[in-house]
PAMI-903637 format. One record per residue (C-alpha): residue number from 1; x, y, z; residue in three letters. Coordinates in steps of 0.02 Angstrom, whole numbers, plus 32768, in hexadecimal, padded with zeros to 4 digits. Example, Ala and Ser with C-alpha at 12.3 -4.5 7.8 and 13.67 -1.06 7.14 Angstrom:
   num     xx     yy     zz   residu
     1   8267   7F1F   8186      ALA
     2   82AC   7FCB   8165      SER
end
This chain:
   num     xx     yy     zz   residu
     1   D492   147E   3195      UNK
     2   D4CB   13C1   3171      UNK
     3   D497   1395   321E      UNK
     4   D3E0   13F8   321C      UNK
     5   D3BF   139C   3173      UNK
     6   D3EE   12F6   31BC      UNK
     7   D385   1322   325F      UNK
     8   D2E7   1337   31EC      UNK
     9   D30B   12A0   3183      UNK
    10   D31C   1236   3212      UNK
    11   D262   1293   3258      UNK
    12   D21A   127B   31C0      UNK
    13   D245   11B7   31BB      UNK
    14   D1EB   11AA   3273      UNK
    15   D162   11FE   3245      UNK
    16   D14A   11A5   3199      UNK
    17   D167   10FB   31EA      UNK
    18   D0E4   1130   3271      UNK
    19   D028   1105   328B      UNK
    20   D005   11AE   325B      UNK
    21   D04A   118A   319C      UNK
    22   D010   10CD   31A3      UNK
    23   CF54   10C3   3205      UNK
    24   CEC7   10F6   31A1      UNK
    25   CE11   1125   31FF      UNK
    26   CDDB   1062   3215      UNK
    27   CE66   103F   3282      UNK
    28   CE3B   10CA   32EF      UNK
    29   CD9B   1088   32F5      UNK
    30   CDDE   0FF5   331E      UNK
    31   CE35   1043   33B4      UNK
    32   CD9F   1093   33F2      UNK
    33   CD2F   0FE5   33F7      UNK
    34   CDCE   0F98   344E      UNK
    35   CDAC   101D   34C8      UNK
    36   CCFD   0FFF   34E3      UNK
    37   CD37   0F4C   34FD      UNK
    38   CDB0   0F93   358E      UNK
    39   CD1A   0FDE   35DF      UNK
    40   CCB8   0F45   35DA      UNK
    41   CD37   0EE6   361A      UNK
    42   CD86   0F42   369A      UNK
    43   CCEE   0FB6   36F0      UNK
    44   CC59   0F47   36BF      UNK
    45   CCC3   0EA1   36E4      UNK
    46   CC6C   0E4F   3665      UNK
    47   CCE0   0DB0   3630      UNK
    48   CD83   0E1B   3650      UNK
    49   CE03   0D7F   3643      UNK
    50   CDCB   0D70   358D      UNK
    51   CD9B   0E16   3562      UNK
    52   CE1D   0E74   3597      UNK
    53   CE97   0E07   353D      UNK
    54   CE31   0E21   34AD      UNK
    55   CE27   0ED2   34B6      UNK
    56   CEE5   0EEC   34B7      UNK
    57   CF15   0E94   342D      UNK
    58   CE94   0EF2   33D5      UNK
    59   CED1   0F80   33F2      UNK
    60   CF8A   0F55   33D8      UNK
    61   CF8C   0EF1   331B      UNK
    62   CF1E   0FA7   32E1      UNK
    63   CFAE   1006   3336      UNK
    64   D02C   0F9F   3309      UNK
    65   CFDD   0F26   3271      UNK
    66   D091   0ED9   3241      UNK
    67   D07F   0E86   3302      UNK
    68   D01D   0E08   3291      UNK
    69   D089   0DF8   3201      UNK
    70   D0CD   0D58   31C7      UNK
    71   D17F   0D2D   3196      UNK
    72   D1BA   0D60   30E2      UNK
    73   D252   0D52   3087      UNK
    74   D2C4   0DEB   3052      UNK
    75   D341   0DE6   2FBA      UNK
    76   D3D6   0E3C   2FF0      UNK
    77   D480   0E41   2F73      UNK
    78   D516   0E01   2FA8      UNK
    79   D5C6   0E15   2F63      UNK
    80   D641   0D7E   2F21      UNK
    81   D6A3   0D77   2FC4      UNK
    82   D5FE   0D76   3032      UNK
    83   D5BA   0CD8   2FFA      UNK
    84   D5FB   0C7C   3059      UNK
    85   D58B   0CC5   3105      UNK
    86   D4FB   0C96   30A8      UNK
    87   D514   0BF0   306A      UNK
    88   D47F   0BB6   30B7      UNK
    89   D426   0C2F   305D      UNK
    90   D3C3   0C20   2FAC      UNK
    91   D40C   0C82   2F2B      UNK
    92   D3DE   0CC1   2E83      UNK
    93   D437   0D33   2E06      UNK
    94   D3EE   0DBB   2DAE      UNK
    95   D442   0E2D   2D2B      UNK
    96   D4EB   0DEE   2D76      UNK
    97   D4D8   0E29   2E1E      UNK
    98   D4BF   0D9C   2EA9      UNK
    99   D435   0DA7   2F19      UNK
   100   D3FB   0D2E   2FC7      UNK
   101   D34B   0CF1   2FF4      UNK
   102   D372   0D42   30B7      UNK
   103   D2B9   0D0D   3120      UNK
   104   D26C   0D88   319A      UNK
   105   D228   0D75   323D      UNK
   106   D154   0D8B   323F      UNK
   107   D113   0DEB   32C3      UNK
   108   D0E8   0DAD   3387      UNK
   109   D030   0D84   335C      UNK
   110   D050   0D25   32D5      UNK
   111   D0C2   0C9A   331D      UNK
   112   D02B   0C90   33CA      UNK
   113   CFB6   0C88   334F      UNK
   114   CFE9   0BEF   3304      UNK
   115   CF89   0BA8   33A8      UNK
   116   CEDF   0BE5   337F      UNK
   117   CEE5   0BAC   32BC      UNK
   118   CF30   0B1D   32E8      UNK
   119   CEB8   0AE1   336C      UNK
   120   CF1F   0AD2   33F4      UNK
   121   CEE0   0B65   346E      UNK
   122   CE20   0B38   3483      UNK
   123   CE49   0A78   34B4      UNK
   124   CEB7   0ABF   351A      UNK
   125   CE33   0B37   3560      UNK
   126   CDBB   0A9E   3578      UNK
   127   CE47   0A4A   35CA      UNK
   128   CE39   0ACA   3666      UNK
   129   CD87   0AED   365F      UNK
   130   CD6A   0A25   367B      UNK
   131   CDD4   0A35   3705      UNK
   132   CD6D   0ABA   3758      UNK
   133   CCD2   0A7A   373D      UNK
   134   CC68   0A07   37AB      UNK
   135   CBF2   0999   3734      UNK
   136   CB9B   0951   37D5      UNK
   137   CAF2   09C1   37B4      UNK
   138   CAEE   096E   3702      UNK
   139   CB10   08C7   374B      UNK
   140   CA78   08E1   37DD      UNK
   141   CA0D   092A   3756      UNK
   142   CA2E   08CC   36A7      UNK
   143   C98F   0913   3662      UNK
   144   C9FA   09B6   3667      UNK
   145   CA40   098B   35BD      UNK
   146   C998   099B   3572      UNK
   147   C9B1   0A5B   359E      UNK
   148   CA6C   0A64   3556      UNK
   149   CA3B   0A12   34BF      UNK
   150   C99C   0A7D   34A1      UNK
   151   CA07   0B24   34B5      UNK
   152   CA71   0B02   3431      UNK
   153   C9DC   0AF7   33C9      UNK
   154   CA02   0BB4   339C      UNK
   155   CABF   0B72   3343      UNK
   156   CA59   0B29   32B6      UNK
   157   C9CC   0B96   3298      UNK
   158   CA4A   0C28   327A      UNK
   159   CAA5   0BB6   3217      UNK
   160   CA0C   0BB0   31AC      UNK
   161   CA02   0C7C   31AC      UNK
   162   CABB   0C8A   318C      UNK
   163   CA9A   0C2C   30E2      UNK
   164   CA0C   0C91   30C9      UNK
   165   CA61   0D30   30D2      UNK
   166   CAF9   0CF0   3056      UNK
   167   CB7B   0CAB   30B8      UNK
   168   CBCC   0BF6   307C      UNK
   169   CB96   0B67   30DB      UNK
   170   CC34   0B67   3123      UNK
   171   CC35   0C29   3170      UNK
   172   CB75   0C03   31A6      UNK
   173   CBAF   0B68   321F      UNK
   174   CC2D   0BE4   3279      UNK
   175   CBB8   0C7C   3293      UNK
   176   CB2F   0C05   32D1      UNK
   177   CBA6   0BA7   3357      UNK
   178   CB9E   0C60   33B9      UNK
   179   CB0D   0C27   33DD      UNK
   180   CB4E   0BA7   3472      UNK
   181   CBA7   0C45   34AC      UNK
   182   CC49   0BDC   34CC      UNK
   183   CCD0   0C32   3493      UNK
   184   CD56   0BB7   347B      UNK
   185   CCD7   0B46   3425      UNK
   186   CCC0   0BD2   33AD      UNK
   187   CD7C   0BFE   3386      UNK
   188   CD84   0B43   3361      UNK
   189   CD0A   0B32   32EA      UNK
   190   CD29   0BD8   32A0      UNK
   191   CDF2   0BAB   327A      UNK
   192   CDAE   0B1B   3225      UNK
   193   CD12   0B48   31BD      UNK
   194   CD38   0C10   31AC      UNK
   195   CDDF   0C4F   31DF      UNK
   196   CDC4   0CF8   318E      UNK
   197   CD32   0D07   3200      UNK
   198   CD8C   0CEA   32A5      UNK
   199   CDA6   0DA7   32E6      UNK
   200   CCE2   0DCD   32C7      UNK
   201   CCB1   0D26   32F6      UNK
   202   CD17   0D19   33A2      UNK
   203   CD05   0DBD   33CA      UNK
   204   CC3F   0DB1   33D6      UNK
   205   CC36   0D11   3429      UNK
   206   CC90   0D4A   34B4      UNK
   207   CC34   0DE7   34C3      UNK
   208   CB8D   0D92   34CC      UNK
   209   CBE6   0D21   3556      UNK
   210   CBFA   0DC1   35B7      UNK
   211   CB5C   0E0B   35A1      UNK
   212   CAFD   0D67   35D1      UNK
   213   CAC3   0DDC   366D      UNK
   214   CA78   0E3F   35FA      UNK
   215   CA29   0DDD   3556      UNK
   216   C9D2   0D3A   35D8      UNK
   217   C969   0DA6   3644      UNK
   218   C905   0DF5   35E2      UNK
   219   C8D7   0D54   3578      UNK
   220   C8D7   0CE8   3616      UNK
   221   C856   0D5E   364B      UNK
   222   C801   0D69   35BD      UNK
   223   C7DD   0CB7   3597      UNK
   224   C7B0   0C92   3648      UNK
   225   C718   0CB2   36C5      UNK
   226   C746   0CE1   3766      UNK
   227   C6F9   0C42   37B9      UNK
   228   C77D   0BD8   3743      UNK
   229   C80F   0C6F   3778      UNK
   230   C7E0   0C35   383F      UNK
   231   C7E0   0B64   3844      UNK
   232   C860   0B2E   38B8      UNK
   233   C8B8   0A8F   387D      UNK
   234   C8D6   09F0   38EC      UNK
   235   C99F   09DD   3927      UNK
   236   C9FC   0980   38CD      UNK
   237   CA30   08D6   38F6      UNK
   238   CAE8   08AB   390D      UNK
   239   CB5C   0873   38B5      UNK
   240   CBF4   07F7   38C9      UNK
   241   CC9B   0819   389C      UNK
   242   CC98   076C   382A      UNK
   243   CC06   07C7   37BE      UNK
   244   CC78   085E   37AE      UNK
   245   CD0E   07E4   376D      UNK
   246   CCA8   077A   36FE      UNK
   247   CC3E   0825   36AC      UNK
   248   CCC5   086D   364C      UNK
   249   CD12   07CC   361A      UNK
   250   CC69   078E   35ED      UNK
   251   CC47   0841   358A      UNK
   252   CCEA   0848   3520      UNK
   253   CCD7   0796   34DF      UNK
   254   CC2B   07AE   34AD      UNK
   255   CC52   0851   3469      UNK
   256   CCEE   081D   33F4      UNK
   257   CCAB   077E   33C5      UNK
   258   CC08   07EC   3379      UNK
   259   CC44   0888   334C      UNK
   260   CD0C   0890   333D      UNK
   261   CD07   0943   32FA      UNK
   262   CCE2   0960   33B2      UNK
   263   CD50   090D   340B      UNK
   264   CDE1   097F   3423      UNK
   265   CD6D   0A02   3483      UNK
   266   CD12   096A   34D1      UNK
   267   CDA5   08F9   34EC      UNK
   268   CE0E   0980   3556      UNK
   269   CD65   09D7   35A0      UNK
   270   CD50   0917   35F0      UNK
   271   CE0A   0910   360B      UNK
   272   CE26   09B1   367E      UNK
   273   CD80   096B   36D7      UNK
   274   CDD4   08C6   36F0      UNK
   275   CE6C   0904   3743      UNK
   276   CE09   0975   37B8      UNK
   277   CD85   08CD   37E2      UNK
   278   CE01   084C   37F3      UNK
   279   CE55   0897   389F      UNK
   280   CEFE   0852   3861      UNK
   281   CF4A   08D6   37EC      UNK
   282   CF29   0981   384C      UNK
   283   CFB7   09CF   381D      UNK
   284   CF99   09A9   3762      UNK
   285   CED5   09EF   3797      UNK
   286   CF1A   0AAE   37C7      UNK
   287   CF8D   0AB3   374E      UNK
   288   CEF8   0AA4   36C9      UNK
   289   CE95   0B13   3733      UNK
   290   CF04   0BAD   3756      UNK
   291   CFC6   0BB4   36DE      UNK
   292   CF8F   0B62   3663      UNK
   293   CEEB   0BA1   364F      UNK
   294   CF23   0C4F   3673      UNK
   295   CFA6   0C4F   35F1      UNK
   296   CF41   0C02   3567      UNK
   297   CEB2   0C8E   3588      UNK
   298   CF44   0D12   3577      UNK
   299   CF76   0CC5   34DF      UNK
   300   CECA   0CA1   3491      UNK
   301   CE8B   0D3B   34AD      UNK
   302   CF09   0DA9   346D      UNK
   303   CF2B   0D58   33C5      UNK
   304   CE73   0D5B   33AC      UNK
   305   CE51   0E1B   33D6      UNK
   306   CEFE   0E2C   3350      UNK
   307   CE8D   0DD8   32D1      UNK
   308   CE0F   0E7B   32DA      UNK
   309   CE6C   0EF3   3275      UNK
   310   CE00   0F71   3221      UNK
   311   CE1A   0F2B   316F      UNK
   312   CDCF   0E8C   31A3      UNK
   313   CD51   0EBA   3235      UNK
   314   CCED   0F4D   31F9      UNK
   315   CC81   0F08   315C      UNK
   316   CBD3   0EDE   313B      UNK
   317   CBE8   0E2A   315F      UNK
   318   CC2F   0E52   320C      UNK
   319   CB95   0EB2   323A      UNK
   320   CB36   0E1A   31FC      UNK
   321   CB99   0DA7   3266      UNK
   322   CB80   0E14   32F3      UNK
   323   CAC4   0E1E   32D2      UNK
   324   CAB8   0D66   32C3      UNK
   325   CB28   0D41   334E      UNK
   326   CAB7   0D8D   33C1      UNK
   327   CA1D   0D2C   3369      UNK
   328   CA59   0C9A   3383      UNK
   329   CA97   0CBB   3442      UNK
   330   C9DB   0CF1   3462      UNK
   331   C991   0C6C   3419      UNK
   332   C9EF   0BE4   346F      UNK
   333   C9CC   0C39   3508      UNK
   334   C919   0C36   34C8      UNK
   335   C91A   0B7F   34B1      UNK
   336   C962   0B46   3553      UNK
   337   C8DA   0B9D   35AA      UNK
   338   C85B   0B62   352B      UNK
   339   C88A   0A9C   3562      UNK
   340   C88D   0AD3   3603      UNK
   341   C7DD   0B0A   3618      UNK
   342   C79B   0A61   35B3      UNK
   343   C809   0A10   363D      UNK
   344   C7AC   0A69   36B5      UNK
   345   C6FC   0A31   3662      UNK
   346   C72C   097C   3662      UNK
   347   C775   097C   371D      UNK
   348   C6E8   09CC   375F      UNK
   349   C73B   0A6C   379F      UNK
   350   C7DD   0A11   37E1      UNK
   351   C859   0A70   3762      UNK
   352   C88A   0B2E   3762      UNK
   353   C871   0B72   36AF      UNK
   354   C8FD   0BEC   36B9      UNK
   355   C98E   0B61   36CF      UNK
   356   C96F   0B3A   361E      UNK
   357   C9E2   0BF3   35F6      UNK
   358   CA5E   0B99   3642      UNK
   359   CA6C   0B16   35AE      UNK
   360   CAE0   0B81   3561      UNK
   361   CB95   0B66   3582      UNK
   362   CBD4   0C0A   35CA      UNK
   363   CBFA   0BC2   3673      UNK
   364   CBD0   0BEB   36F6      UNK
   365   CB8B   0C8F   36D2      UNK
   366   CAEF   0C54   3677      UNK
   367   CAC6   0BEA   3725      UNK
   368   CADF   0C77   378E      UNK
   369   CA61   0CD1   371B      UNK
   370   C9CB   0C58   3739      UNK
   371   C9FA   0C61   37E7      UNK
   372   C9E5   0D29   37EE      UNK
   373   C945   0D23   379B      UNK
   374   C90F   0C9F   37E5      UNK
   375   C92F   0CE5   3891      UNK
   376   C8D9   0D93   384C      UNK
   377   C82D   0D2D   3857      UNK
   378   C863   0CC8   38F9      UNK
   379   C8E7   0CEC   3965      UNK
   380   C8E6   0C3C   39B9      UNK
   381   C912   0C03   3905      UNK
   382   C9A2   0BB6   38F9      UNK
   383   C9C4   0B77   3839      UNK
   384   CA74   0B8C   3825      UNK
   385   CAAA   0ACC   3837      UNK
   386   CA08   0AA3   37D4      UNK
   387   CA49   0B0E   3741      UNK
   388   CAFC   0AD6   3735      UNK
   389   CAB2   0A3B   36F9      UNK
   390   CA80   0A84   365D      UNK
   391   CB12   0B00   3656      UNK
   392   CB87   0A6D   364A      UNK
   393   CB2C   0A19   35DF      UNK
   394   CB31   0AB8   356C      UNK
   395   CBDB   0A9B   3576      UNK
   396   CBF1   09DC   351E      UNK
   397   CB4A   0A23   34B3      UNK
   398   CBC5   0AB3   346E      UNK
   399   CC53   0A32   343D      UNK
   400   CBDF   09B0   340D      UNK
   401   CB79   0A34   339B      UNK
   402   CC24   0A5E   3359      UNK
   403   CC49   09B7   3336      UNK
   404   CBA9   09AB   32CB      UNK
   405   CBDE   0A44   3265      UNK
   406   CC9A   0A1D   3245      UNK
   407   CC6E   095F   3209      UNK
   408   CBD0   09A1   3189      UNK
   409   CC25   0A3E   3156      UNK
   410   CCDF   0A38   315F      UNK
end
């Protein structure tokens, strides 16, 4: 009988340390929007190195929600002939008995995500993205940053509704920076202005980074004749390796010198760039690109999906964020195309309205966009190149726009 009863203690310890006792309904809900996220990611494709991430450790901190716990301190009592094992140990007495200040371990999460609020990851991220990138359409084309600075146009009008609708200044400037749909860009700022925001926050910019495919057409189109949809733009010229060199030196002094707030994300955007450009430090160039971009991303995006626990994602204000998110991702999209039909007016034809999508910074998917619909009207078209002019450019607009925020609002 001794041994049944101590069978169903130990059973009913399991089960009242399991999910079962310790998960209420809006962690399940939780798990099932983690996986939607999985389907997204993995049969629609769309953005799976981040989303999938994202996804998982969503669904593990509202399976497991101590995976995010930080480290605490436990009083345990000692006897008189024990002290001596815990003399490095604070101590304190109470009612005679002698107890030790013994610290705990926090959970896995909580020690990765010291990257994210620290600002360490998205630099980091900007690191390898400079070192994939190829600013020589931007360089051909410098009227290009007319586009990525009218896209991000959509970062401070939200702004202005996210004040409207009651959030602080301070929460406003983090929703509205989904508008440059640059991820990274919007962890950074968020960590800084509105840490409590982050899971909402995060998690919506890098939806609306996947479903570019699927917001920009349908505006592109909208704002556009088909006569604008059809122009085919003149090649580009070339450019020399010394422009390549000099650009992102040229960019990151400018940049820091103006707007410090931005120069981590500019600084080691320009960096990663420079090591690619220069032809001297290759191995340095594919180490940014591929291990260390690869494990940041892992990193990133799993301490970010363990910020969307149930407690803190499902509320009215995350429904608002999502709402405005997607606002301000339209608009800037909006915008770009906007500039790029008055560039069209004032060049008499020469420029494509739809590479003005492109102007924000979810690379390169927002080029290859224009370049579909582009190609929809004409299938000689060829606007890809065109558009990565703007779509970098979206890029240093993001950071710079971020910049603006952190140095008025921080």
């Amino acid at each position: 009988m001794e041994i049944i009863n101590g069978f169903w203690d130990a059973l009913k310890g399991i089960y009242q340390g399991s999910g079962l006792m310790n998960l209420d309904w809006r962690n399940y809900l939780m798990i099932g929007i983690a996986c939607v996220l999985f389907f997204l990611a993995i049969k629609k494709q769309f953005e799976p190195l981040l989303l999938l991430p994202i996804a998982f450790g969503m669904l593990l901190v509202n399976l497991f929600p101590a995976i995010v716990a930080g480290p605490t301190t436990e009083m345990i009592p000692v006897k008189p002939e024990e002290l001596d094992h815990y003399s490095n140990y604070a101590k304190t007495i109470i009612d005679g008995q002698t107890f030790v200040s013994k610290p705990t371990s926090g959970g896995l999460f909580f020690y990765l995500y010291q990257g994210v609020k620290l600002g360490i990851y998205p630099p980091l991220i900007f690191l390898g993205v400079g070192a994939m990138t190829d600013f020589g359409p931007l360089i051909a084309n410098p009227k290009s940053f007319i586009l990525g600075a009218a896209a991000q146009i959509g970062i401070f009008v939200t702004f202005v509704g996210a004040v409207f609708l009651g959030f602080t200044g301070s929460e406003a400037g983090a929703i509205g920076i989904i508008g440059g749909a640059d991820g990274p860009t919007a962890i950074f700022v968020t960590t800084k202005l509105a840490p409590h925001l982050l899971g909402s926050i995060a998690i919506a910019a890098y939806s609306y980074m996947a479903l570019v495919p699927i917001i920009q057409p349908p505006i592109m189109r909208a704002l556009t004749t088909k006569k604008e949809r059809a122009v085919v733009m003149k090649q580009l010229r070339p450019v020399s390796k010394l422009e390549k060199i000099i650009f992102p030196v040229l960019i990151v002094v400018i940049i820091s010198i103006l707007l410090p707030d931005a120069a981590p994300l500019v600084g080691m955007l320009m960096f990663g760039n420079l090591l690619k450009e220069s032809g001297v430090c290759d191995r340095l160039s594919k180490t940014a690109q591929n291990e260390l971009m690869n494990i940041i991303t892992i990193f990133l995006g799993t301490t970010v999906g363990a910020t969307a626990t149930g407690e803190n994602f499902l509320s009215l204000s995350t429904l608002k964020i999502i709402a405005l998110g997607l606002i301000a991702f339209m608009m800037g999209t909006a915008f770009g195309v906007l500039f790029g039909k008055i560039m069209y007016k004032l060049t008499g034809g020469k420029v494509n309205p739809l590479i003005g999508s492109a102007g924000v910074s979810a690379v390169p998917m927002a080029a290859r966009v224009s370049q579909k619909v582009g190609q929809e009207e004409n299938p000689g078209n060829f606007l890809l190149m065109h558009a990565m002019g703007p779509n970098v450019a979206g890029v240093i607009g993001s950071a710079v726009a971020a910049g603006v925020l952190l140095s008025v609002l921080k």
